[in-house]
C-alpha positions as a Markdown table, in Angstrom:
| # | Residue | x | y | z |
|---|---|---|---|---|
| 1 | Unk | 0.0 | 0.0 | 0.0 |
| 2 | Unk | 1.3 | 3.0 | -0.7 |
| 3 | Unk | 1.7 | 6.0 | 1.9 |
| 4 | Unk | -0.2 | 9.1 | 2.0 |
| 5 | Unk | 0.4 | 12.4 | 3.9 |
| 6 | Unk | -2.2 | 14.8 | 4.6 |
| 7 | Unk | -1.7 | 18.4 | 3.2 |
| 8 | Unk | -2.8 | 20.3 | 6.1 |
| 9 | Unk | -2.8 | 24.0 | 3.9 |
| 10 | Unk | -5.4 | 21.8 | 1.7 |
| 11 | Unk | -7.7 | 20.7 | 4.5 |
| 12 | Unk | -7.3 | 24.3 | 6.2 |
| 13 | Unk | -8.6 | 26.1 | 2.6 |
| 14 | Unk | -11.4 | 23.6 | 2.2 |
| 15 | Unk | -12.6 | 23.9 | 5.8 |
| 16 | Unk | -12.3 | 27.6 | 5.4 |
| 17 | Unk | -14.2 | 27.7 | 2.1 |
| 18 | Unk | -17.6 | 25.3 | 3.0 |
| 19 | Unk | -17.5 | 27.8 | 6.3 |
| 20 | Unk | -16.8 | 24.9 | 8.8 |
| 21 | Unk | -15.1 | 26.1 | 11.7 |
| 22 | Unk | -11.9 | 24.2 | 12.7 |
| 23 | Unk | -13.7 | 23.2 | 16.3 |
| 24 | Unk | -16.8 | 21.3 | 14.1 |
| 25 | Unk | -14.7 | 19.6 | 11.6 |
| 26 | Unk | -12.8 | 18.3 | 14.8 |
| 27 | Unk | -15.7 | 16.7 | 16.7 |
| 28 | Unk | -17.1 | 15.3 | 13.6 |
| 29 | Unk | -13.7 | 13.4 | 12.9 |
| 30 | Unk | -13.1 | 12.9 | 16.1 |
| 31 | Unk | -10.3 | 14.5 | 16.6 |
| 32 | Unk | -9.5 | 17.3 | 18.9 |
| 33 | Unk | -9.2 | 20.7 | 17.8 |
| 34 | Unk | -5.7 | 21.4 | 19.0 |
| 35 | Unk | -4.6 | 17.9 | 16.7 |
| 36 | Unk | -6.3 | 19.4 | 13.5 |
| 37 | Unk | -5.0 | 22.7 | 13.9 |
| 38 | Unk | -1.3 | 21.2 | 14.2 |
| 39 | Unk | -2.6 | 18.5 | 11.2 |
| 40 | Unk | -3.5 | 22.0 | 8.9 |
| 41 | Unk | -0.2 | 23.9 | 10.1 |
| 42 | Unk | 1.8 | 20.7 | 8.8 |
| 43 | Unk | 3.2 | 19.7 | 11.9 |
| 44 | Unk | 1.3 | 16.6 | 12.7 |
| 45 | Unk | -0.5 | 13.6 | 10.8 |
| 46 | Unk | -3.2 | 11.9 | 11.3 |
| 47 | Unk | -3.7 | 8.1 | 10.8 |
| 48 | Unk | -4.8 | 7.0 | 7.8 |
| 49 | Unk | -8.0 | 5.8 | 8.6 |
| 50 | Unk | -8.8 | 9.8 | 10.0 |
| 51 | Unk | -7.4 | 10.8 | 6.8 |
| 52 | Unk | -10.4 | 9.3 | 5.1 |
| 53 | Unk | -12.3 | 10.9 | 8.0 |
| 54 | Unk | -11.4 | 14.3 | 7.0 |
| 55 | Unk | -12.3 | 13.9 | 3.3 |
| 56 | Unk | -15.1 | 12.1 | 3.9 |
| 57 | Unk | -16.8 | 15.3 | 6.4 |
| 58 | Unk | -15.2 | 18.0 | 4.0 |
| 59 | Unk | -16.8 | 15.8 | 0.8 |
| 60 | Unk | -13.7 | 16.0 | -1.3 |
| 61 | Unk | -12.0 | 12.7 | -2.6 |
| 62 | Unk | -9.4 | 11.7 | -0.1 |
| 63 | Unk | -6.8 | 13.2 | -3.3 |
| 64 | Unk | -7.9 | 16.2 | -2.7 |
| 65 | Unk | -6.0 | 16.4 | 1.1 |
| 66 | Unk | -3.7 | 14.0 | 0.5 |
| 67 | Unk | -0.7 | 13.1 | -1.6 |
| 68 | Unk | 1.6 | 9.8 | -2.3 |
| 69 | Unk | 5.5 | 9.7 | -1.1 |
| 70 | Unk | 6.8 | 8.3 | -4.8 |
| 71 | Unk | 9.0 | 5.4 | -3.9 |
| 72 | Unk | 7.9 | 4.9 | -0.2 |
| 73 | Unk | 5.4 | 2.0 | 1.5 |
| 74 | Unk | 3.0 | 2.0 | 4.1 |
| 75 | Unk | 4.0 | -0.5 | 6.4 |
Protein backbone atom coordinates (compact mmCIF):
# COMPACT_ATOMS: atom_id res chain seq x y z
CA UNK A 1 0.00 0.00 0.00
CA UNK A 2 1.35 2.97 -0.69
CA UNK A 3 1.67 5.98 1.88
CA UNK A 4 -0.19 9.09 1.99
CA UNK A 5 0.41 12.36 3.90
CA UNK A 6 -2.19 14.82 4.64
CA UNK A 7 -1.65 18.38 3.23
CA UNK A 8 -2.76 20.35 6.09
CA UNK A 9 -2.83 24.05 3.90
CA UNK A 10 -5.41 21.78 1.68
CA UNK A 11 -7.74 20.72 4.53
CA UNK A 12 -7.28 24.28 6.17
CA UNK A 13 -8.57 26.09 2.60
CA UNK A 14 -11.42 23.55 2.24
CA UNK A 15 -12.64 23.94 5.76
CA UNK A 16 -12.33 27.65 5.45
CA UNK A 17 -14.18 27.65 2.15
CA UNK A 18 -17.56 25.32 2.99
CA UNK A 19 -17.48 27.79 6.35
CA UNK A 20 -16.76 24.94 8.78
CA UNK A 21 -15.09 26.06 11.67
CA UNK A 22 -11.86 24.23 12.69
CA UNK A 23 -13.71 23.19 16.31
CA UNK A 24 -16.79 21.33 14.08
CA UNK A 25 -14.65 19.60 11.63
CA UNK A 26 -12.84 18.30 14.75
CA UNK A 27 -15.68 16.73 16.72
CA UNK A 28 -17.14 15.27 13.57
CA UNK A 29 -13.74 13.39 12.90
CA UNK A 30 -13.08 12.91 16.07
CA UNK A 31 -10.25 14.52 16.59
CA UNK A 32 -9.55 17.35 18.88
CA UNK A 33 -9.24 20.67 17.78
CA UNK A 34 -5.65 21.42 18.97
CA UNK A 35 -4.57 17.90 16.70
CA UNK A 36 -6.29 19.41 13.46
CA UNK A 37 -4.99 22.74 13.89
CA UNK A 38 -1.34 21.17 14.17
CA UNK A 39 -2.56 18.53 11.23
CA UNK A 40 -3.52 21.97 8.90
CA UNK A 41 -0.17 23.86 10.06
CA UNK A 42 1.83 20.66 8.78
CA UNK A 43 3.20 19.72 11.94
CA UNK A 44 1.31 16.56 12.68
CA UNK A 45 -0.49 13.57 10.80
CA UNK A 46 -3.19 11.89 11.28
CA UNK A 47 -3.67 8.12 10.84
CA UNK A 48 -4.78 7.00 7.80
CA UNK A 49 -8.03 5.81 8.63
CA UNK A 50 -8.76 9.79 9.98
CA UNK A 51 -7.36 10.83 6.76
CA UNK A 52 -10.40 9.28 5.08
CA UNK A 53 -12.32 10.86 8.04
CA UNK A 54 -11.40 14.25 7.00
CA UNK A 55 -12.27 13.88 3.26
CA UNK A 56 -15.11 12.07 3.86
CA UNK A 57 -16.78 15.27 6.36
CA UNK A 58 -15.16 17.97 4.04
CA UNK A 59 -16.84 15.85 0.84
CA UNK A 60 -13.74 15.95 -1.26
CA UNK A 61 -11.99 12.67 -2.57
CA UNK A 62 -9.39 11.66 -0.10
CA UNK A 63 -6.78 13.19 -3.25
CA UNK A 64 -7.91 16.16 -2.71
CA UNK A 65 -6.01 16.40 1.10
CA UNK A 66 -3.65 14.02 0.50
CA UNK A 67 -0.70 13.07 -1.55
CA UNK A 68 1.56 9.83 -2.32
CA UNK A 69 5.52 9.74 -1.13
CA UNK A 70 6.85 8.26 -4.80
CA UNK A 71 9.05 5.36 -3.86
CA UNK A 72 7.93 4.88 -0.19
CA UNK A 73 5.40 1.97 1.48
CA UNK A 74 2.97 1.97 4.14
CA UNK A 75 4.03 -0.49 6.39
Amino acid sequence: MTQRLILGPAVKALREAYGIKQSDLAIRCDITPGFLSNLEAGRKQPSPTKAREIAVQLGVPLDAVTYVIPGVDAA
